[in-house]
Structure formats: structure tokens, C-alpha cells
C-alpha positions in Angstrom: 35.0 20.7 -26.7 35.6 17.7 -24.8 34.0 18.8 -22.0 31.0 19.3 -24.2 30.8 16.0 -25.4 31.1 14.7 -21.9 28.3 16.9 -20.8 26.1 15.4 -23.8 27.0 11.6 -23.4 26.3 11.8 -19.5 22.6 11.2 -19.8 23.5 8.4 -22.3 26.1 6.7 -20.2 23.6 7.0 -17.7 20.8 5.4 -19.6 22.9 2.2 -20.4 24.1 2.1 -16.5 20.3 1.9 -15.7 19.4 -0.5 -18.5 22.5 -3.0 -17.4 21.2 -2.4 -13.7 18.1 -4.0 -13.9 18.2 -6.3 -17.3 18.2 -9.2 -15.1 15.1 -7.9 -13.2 13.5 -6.9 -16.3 14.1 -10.2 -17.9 12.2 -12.0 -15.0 9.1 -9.7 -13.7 8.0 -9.0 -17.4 7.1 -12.1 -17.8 4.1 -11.1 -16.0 1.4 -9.4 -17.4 1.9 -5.8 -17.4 1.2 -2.3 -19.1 3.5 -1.3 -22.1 6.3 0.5 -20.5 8.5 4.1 -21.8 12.1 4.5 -21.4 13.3 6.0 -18.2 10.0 6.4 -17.2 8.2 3.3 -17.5 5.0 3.1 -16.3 5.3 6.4 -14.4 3.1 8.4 -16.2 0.3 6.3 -17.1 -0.4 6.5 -13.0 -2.1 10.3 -12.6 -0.2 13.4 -11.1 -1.5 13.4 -8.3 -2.8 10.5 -5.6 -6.8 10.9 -6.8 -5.8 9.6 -10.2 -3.8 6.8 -9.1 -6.5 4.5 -7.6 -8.8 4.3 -11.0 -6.1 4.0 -12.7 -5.0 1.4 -10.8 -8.0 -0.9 -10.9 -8.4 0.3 -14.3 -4.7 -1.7 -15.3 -6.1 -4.1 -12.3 -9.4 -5.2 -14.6 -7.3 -4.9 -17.9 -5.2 -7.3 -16.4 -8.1 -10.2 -15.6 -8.4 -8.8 -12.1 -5.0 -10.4 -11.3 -1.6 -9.8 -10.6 0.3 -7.2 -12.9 3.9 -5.7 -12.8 4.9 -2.1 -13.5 7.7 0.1 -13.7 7.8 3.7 -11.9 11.2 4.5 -13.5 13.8 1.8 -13.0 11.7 0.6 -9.7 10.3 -2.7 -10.4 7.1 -3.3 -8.9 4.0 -6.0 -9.1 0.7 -5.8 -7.5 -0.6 -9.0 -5.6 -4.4 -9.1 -6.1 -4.4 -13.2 -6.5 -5.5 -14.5 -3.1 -3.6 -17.2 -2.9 -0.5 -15.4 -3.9 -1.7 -12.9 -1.0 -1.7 -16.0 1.3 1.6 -16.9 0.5 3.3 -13.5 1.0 0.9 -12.5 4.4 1.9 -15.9 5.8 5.6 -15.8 4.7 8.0 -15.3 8.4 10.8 -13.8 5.8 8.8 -11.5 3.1 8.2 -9.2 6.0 10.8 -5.9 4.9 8.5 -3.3 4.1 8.4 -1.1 0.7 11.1 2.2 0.6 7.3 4.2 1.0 7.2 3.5 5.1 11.0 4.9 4.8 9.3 8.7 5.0 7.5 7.3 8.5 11.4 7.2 10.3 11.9 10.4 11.1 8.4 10.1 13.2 7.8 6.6 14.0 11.3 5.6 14.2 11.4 1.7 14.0 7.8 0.9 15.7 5.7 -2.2 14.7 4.7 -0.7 11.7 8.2 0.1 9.9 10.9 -2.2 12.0 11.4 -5.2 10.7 14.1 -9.1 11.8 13.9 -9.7 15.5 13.2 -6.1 16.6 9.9 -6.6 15.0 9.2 -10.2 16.5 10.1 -8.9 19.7 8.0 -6.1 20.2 5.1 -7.6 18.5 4.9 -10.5 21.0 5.6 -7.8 23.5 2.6 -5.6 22.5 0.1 -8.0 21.7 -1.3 -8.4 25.3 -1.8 -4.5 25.1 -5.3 -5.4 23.2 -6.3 -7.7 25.9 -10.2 -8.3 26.6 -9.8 -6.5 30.1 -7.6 -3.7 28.6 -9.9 -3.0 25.8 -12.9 -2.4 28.1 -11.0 -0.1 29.3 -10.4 1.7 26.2 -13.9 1.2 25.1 -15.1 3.7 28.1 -12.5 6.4 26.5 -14.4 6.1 23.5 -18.0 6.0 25.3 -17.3 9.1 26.7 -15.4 11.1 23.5 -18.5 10.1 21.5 -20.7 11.4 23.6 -19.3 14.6 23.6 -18.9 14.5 19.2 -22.3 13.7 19.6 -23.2 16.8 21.3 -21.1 18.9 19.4 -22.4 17.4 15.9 -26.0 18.2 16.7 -24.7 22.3 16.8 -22.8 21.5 13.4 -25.7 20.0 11.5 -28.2 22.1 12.9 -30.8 23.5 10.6 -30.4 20.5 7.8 -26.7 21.9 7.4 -24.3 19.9 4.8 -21.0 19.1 7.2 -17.8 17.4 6.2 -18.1 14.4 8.6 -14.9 12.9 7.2 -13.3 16.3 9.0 -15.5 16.2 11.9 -14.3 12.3 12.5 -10.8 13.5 12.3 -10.8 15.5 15.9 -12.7 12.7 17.6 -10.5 10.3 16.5 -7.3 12.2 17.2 -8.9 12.4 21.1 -9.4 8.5 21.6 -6.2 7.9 20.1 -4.5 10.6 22.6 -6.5 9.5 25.3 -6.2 5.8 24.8 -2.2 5.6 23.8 -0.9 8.4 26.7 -3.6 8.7 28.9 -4.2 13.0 28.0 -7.0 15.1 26.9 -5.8 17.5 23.7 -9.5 18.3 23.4 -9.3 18.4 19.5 -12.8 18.1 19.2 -12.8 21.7 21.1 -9.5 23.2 20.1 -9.1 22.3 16.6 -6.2 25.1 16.4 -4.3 24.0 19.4 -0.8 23.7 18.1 -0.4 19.8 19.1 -4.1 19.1 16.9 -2.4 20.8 14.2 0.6 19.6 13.6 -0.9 16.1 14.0 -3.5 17.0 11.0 -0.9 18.5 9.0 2.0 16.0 9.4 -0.1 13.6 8.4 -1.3 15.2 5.4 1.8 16.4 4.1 3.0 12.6 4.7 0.1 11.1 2.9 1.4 13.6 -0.3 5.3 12.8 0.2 3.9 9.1 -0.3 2.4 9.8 -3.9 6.0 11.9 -5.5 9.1 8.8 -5.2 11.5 12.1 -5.2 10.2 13.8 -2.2 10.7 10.6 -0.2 14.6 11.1 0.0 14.8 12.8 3.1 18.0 14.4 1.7 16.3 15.6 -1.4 13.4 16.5 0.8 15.1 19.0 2.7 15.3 21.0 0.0 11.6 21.2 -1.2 9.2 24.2 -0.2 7.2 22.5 2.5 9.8 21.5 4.6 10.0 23.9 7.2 6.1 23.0 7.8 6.8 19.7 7.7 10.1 20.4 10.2 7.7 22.5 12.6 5.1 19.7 12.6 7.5 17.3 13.2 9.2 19.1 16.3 5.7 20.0 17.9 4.8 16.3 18.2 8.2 14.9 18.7 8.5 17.1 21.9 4.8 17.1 22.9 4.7 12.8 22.7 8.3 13.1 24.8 7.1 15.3 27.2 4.2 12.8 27.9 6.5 9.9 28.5 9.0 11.7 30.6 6.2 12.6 33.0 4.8 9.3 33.2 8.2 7.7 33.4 9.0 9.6 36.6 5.5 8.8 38.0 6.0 5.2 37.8 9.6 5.8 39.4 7.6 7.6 42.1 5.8 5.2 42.6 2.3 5.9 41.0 1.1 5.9 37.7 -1.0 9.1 38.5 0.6 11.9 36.9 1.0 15.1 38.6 -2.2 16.6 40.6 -3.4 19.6 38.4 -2.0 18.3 35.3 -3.9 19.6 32.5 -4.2 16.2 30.7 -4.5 13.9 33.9 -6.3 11.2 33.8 -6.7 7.7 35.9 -7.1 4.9 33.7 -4.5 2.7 32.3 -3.2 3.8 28.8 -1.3 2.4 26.2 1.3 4.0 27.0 1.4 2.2 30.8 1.5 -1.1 29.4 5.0 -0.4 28.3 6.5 1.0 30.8 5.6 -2.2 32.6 6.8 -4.3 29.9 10.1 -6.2 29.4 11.8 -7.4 26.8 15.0 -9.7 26.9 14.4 -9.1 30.7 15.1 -5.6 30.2 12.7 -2.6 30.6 12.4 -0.6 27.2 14.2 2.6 27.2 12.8 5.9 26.3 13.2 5.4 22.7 11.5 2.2 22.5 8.4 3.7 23.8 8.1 6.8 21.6 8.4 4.6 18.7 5.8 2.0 19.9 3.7 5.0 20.9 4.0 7.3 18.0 3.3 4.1 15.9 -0.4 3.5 17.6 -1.4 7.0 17.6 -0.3 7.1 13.8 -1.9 3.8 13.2 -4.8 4.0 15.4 -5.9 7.4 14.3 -5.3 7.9 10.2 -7.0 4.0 9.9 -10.3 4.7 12.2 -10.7 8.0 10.8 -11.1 6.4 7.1 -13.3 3.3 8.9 -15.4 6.3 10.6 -16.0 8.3 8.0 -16.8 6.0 5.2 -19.2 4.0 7.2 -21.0 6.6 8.5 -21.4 8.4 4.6 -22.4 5.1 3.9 -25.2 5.3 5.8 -26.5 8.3 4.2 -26.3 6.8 1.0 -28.1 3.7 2.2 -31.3 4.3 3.9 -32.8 0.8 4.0 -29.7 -0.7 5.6 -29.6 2.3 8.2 -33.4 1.2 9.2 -32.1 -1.9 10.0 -29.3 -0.9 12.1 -31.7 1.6 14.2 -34.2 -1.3 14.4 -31.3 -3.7 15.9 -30.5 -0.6 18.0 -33.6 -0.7 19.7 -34.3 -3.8 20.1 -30.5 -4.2 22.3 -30.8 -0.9 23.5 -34.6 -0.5 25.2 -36.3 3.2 25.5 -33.1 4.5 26.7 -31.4 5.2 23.2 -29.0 7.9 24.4 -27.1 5.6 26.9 -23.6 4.4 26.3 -23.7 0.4 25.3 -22.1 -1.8 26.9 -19.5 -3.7 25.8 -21.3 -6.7 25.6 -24.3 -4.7 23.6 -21.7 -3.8 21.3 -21.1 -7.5 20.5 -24.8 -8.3 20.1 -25.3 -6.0 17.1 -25.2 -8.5 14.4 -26.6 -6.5 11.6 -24.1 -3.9 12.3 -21.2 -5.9 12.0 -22.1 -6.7 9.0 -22.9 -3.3 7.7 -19.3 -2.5 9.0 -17.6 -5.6 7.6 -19.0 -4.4 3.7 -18.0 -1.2 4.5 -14.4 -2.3 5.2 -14.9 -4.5 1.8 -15.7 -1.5 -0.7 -13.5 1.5 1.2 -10.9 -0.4 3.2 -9.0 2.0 5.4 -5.7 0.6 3.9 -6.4 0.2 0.8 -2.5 -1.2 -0.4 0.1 -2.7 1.5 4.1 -2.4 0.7 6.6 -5.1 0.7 10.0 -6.0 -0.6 11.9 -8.7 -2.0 15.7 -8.7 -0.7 16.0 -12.0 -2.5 14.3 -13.9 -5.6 10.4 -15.4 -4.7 9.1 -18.4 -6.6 5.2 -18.0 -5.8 3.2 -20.5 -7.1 5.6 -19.9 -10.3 5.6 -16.4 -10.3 9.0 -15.6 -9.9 9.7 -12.2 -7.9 13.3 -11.0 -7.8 15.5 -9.5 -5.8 15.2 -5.6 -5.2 11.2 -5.6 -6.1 8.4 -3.8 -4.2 5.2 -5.6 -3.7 2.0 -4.0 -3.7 -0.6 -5.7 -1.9 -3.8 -5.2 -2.6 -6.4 -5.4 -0.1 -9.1 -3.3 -2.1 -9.5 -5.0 -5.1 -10.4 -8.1 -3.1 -13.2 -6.3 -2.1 -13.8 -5.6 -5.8 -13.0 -9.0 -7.6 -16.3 -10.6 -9.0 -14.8 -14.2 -8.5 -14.8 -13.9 -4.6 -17.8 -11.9 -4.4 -21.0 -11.4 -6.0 -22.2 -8.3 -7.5 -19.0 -6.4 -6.3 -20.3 -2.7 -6.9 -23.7 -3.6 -4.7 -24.0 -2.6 -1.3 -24.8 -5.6 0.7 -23.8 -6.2 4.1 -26.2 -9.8 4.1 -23.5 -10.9 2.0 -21.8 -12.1 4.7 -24.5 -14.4 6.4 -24.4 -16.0 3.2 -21.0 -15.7 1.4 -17.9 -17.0 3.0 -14.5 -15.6 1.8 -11.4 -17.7 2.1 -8.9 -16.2 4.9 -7.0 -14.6 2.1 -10.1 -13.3 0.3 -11.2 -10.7 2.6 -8.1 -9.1 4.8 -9.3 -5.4 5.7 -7.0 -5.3 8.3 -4.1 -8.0 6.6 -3.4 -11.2 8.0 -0.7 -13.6 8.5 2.2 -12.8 11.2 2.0 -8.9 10.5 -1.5 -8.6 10.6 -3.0 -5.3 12.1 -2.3 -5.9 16.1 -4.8 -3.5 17.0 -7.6 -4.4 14.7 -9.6 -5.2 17.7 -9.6 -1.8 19.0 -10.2 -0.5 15.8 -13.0 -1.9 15.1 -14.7 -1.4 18.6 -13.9 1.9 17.9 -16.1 2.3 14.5 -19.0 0.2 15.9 -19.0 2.4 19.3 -19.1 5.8 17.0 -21.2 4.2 14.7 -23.8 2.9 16.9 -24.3 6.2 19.1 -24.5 8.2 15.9 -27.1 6.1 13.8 -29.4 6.1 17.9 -28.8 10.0 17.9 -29.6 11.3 14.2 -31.1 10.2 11.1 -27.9 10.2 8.9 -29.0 11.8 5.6 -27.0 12.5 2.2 -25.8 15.9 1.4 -28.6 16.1 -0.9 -31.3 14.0 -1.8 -30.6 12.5 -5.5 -27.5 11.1 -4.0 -29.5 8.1 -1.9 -29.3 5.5 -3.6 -32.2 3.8 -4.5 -30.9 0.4 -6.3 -28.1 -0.7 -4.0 -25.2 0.4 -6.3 -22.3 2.4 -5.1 -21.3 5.3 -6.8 -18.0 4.1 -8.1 -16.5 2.7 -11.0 -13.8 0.6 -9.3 -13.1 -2.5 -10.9 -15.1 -2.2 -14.0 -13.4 -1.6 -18.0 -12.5 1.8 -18.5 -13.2 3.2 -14.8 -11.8 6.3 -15.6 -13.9 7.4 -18.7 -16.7 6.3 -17.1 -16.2 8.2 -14.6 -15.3 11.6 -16.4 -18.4 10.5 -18.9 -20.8 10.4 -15.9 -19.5 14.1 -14.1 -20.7 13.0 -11.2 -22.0 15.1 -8.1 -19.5 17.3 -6.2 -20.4 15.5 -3.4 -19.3 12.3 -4.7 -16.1 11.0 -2.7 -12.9 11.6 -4.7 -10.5 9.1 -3.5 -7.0 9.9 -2.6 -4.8 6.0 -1.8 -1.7 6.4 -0.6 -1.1 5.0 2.9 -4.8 5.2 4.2 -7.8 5.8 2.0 -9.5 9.1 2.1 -11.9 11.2 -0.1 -10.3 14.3 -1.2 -12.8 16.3 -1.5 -14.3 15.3 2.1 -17.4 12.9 3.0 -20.6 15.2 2.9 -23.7 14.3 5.0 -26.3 16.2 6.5 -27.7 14.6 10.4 -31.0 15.0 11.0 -31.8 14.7 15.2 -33.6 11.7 16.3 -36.9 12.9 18.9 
């Protein structure tokens, strides 16, 4: 009988634990605006099942809110999202609010403590250590990578859309990117583009699917509850494949440089001469030391992660942005020609690349409406006073780099597509930070972005970039989204929408779920 009781009044004793817990955090963040919460569950369920539900609901609590901060609850997790630019500023510029949210935690086991997840004077360190790696000089270097891997996607897109076929380019992007990154960080072919079933190709494309799903369910990020879950042992497998396959890489370049050369073996399948990523730290110091073997598989991983999830999202959405925007796709060919000559199917130069004006700006709104990191994690291990918004102790911060791009007090007209916007309009520093800012800005958002305009530019001189079918070009300049505006959601289910539309998934990178659809139609 006692037992009994016990067994009943667990969940209860439980309950009160929880309540005490966090009363003091409770008392402070809900004295900012916020959704209604449930017990136990808080504002848990009011965010979808799945990650495609949570970003309209998001800006859907985001608008409700005066398209400014809010706090919610995912249980007993106390969390506020930081749309405010100059609450961004403060945050993105503070030297101390650097520890990143408990979401990066599922990233360990790959990453280890890279730039991306480390954090005190591990982090200082190798960011002032890597930093030189995106050098003018170097980055020429890496721009000729991605000269020649685009030539090739070029090649193999014209077989893929031949005869007006609909492709997924937000899949085809996904290989090329995955063989600059490879290329460009360890100096080796995988020849996705070619192989996409290659065991390495696919454990990179599933790992980072099945992390970009871990992100979305808070249970499944324990990596001791984890274990236990159905997709483990694919996740396991993935894990091994890279883990060994990155390893291998670094213990055949280590030896070169011991050797003597930086050349890897003769007749090595991946061989190749230029300097890579990967180089750069075997040459680098810090503390006066060299870094040990560790240190460089966590600094690589990290870059391929980084520098291939990110410019597959740039990639893809600016290119099915062209297809939904004719006139501004006139005017990037136009520019193209005019920097280019007669010879449209050359590689441009570096210098080219930063002549094209117009397409910098058609990049720049693309990055403002689909950023490839749409949210940013942080978290308080002390109490914040920001600009009288207290923060305590033991809170994660979402950051909110989207609905910048969305708030109709920094820009005009938010849901028009408008890359002139930004001859004319001039966002604060805090306003418009695609790629963050402050100390832990994006170190390679150089490299990034030469990537997207080099893809970009060869794809928009080789084909006519169409939409998957013809109603969807848009004829009045408005995207086909409801971000931002009152009841997004029914809106959306109210309109249907095409099945072609992009059904965004926001979790660590921004994707569509259901692909980016596009037909290419070959330039003569």
C-alpha cells in the first residue's frame, strides 16, 4: 500500500521539485512578453511536431509579439528569442555571452570542440589561429577548386535537366558542395557529384540529416538517452565512416609534411597539389606548440560541417530564386555579359567575381529572406541586464537572424523581392547579420560567399534558370511566404499552395523539406 502511494505521489513530488527549480527564473524571464504557457509542458506544444511547423510558428508568436523579443518555455527550459537589433548588438558583441545553447552539444561526438562548439580561451585561441586561413592569397586559391567543381556540375546539370526536366537543385547543390568543401578543407576528390553512393558521400548526407532531426526532439539530444533510440546504429555507422575517413586524411598528410613534402603519396586516389585547409594547420602554432592530431580533426570536421550544410542552403535558395524571379535574373545575365565578353563559358576571375555589383545584391536579399542560419543558440551561465531586459542564469538565447530580414521597421516591404534595396537602404551593423557578427562572427563568411557567387554566376551564363512550372514566376515581386505576417500559419493552410512551394525545415541550417524545384533551360 505504501508502495502504492509512493508510486502515485512521485510525479507530484516531482512536479513541485521542478516548480521550486526554476520559480526564480520564472519570476524574472516572464516579465517578458510571451505565449500563455501549460504545466510541465510549457510552450512545448504550441511549436509543431516536427521542424517544418516550427519556423511559422515561430514568426507567427514573433509578429504576435510586435516583431520583438519574446520568452518561452519548452518544458522547464527557459528560453527568449532576441529579434531586437540592439539587444542582438549587445549579445553578438558581448567577449563573455559566448557559451553556446545545449543544441551544438549533439555536434561533440563529430566536431569535438572546433570553432563552432568550444568555447573560453580554447575558442580565442584557435580563432586568432584560423583566421589567416581565409586570407586574400589563400582564398584564390580556393576559388580555382570551386572554378573547376562548377564546371563539371555544370556539365553534369545540363544531362539532368535535359528535355525541360523538373530537378531538385537543392539535392543536386548538395554533391557539389560536399566536393569543394572536401577538396578545399583536405585537399581530396570524393567525387560526390559522380558517386553519390560512395560510402564516405553517404554517411556525410545522412549524418547530417539525422543531426539536423536530433536538433528538433530536446530528448534525443542526450547522447545517453540517444543510444537507445531506433536510428542509432545509422547514426553510429555514419559517424565511424567519417570519423575514420577525415583521420585517415590527416595521418597521410601528417607524415608527408614529416617527409618533408606536402605532396601526398604518388598514385593516391585523392592527390592533389594545392594548399588546403587542412595545410594551414599543420603549419600552425599555438602557445608555440604545433596542434596535435585532435586539434586538427576538430578544426577540420568543423569547416567541412560548416562550410558545406551553410553554402548548400546559400546555393540552393539563390539559385530557386532566380527561377521565381525573371526580371532580376535578366539583369544578372546582362551584368554577366557586359564583365564577361563573348566568351560566357570561361571561368571568372577573381577579380570579375568582384565586379558583379548587381549580383551581390541579388545574393545579399537572398541571404535577407532565406538566411542559411536562420537562429543562433546561446546561454546565460549568469544573470544579463540588456538594455533592462533582465536574462537569468541557466537561459538559452535564441538569436534570430531571420526575422531581421523580415521586420518592417528595418526594411521596407519585407515580403518583396528586391535586391536594389540595398543601393538604397542601409541596415545598422546589427540589422542585417546573415552570417552573425561581433567576436564569433562566421570566420569563413568570405569563402562562403565566393563560393555562392562563383556557382551562381556560371549557372545563370550557362542556362536560363526556370521554375518548376510556369504559374509559380512571380509576376509582382512578392515571395511566396507568409513569414512575418498575423496568422502565417492559416494563411498558409488557407492558400494550399503549390507542391512546389519550399516547405521550410529550421533547425541548425535552413532547408526546404520538400526540396527546391527548378527546371534549366541551356543558354545557345
Amino acid at each position: 500500500m505504501f508502495l502504492l502511494f509512493f508510486l502515485l505521489a512521485l510525479p507530484v513530488i516531482w512536479f513541485l521539485y521542478m516548480e521550486f527549480k526554476v520559480a526564480r527564473k520564472k519570476r524574472i524571464l516572464n516579465k517578458v512578453p510571451g505565449p500563455a504557457t501549460v504545466p510541465v509542458f510549457g510552450n512545448a506544444l504550441q511549436f509543431g511536431k516536427n521542424p517544418t511547423e516550427i519556423v511559422n510558428k515561430y514568426f507567427e508568436l514573433w509578429h504576435e509579439n510586435g516583431m520583438d523579443n519574446f520568452r518561452f518555455w519548452i518544458g522547464y527550459y527557459a528560453n527568449i528569442s532576441i529579434s531586437n537589433p540592439k539587444h542582438m548588438e549587445y549579445i553578438l558583441n558581448s567577449n563573455t555571452l559566448i557559451q553556446k545553447s545545449d543544441i551544438y552539444d549533439m555536434l561533440h561526438p563529430w566536431l569535438g570542440l572546433g570553432l563552432l562548439t568550444s568555447t573560453g580561451s580554447k575558442w580565442h585561441k584557435h580563432r586568432k589561429m584560423i583566421t589567416p586561413s581565409f586570407h586574400f592569397n589563400i582564398l584564390q586559391d580556393f576559388h580555382q577548386v570551386m572554378n573547376e567543381n562548377s564546371t563539371k556540375f555544370i556539365k553534369l546539370l545540363k544531362q539532368a535537366a535535359a528535355g525541360d526536366s523538373i530537378i531538385d537543385f537543392q539535392d543536386q547543390a548538395h554533391y557539389l558542395t560536399l566536393d569543394v568543401i572536401c577538396d578545399t578543407a583536405m585537399g581530396v576528390s570524393i567525387n560526390a557529384m559522380d558517386q553519390h553512393d560512395s560510402k564516405v558521400v553517404k554517411a556525410f548526407k545522412d549524418l547530417c540529416y539525422i543531426i539536423n532531426c536530433r536538433a528538433f526532439d530536446p530528448l534525443k539530444r542526450s547522447e545517453l538517452l540517444y543510444r537507445f533510440s531506433p536510428e542509432y546504429p545509422a547514426y553510429k555507422e555514419s559517424l565511424t565512416v567519417l570519423q575514420n575517413f577525415t583521420n585517415e586524411i590527416i595521418e597521410k598528410r601528417i607524415e608527408a609534411h614529416r617527409s618533408g613534402s606536402a605532396k601526398q603519396h604518388e598514385g593516391d586516389e585523392f592527390s592533389r597539389k594545392k594548399m588546403a585547409f587542412l595545410d594551414t594547420l599543420l603549419s600552425s602554432t599555438i602557445d608555440g606548440r604545433p596542434l596535435n592530431q585532435q586539434e586538427i580533426y576538430e578544426e577540420v570536421s568543423t569547416f567541412m560541417f560548416e562550410g558545406h550544410d551553410t553554402t548548400t542552403s546559400g546555393v540552393g535558395f539563390a539559385v530557386y530564386l532566380l527561377s521565381r524571379f525573371p526580371a532580376e535574373q535578366r539583369k544578372i545575365f546582362e551584368e554577366q555579359r557586359q564583365i564577361m565578353g563573348s566568351d560566357l563559358g570561361r571561368d571568372a576571375t577573381y577579380q570579375e567575381l568582384a565586379d558583379m555589383k548587381y549580383l551581390d545584391l541579388f545574393i545579399k536579399e537572398a541571404q535577407r529572406v532565406y538566411p542559411s542560419v536562420p537562429f543562433i543558440g546561446r546561454y546565460t551561465e549568469k544573470d544579463y541586464d540588456i538594455h533592462g531586459t533582465i536574462i537569468p542564469k541557466g537561459t538559452t538565447i535564441n538569436l534570430s537572424l531571420m526575422a531581421l530580414g523580415y521586420n518592417s521597421r528595418i526594411f521596407k516591404e519585407p515580403h518583396r523581392f528586391r535586391p536594389e534595396r540595398f543601393e538604397t537602404e542601409k541596415p545598422g551593423p546589427f540589422e542585417y547579420v546573415p552570417f552573425s557578427a561581433g567576436p564569433r562572427n562566421c570566420v569563413g563568411q568570405k569563402f562562403a560567399l565566393l563560393e555562392i557567387k562563383t556557382i551562381t554566376s556560371k549557372i545563370v551564363r550557362s542556362f536560363e534558370v526556370l521554375p518548376a512550372v510556369d504559374e509559380l514566376e512571380s509576376t509582382d515581386g512578392y515571395l511566396n511566404t507568409y513569414l512575418g505576417l498575423p496568422n502565417a500559419e492559416k494563411l498558409r493552410k488557407e492558400a494550399q499552395g503549390h507542391k512546389y512551394d519550399p516547405i521550410l525545415s529550421a533547425v541548425l541550417t535552413l532547408k526546404s523539406e520538400n526540396g527546391l524545384h527548378l527546371r534549366l533551360r541551356e543558354r545557345k
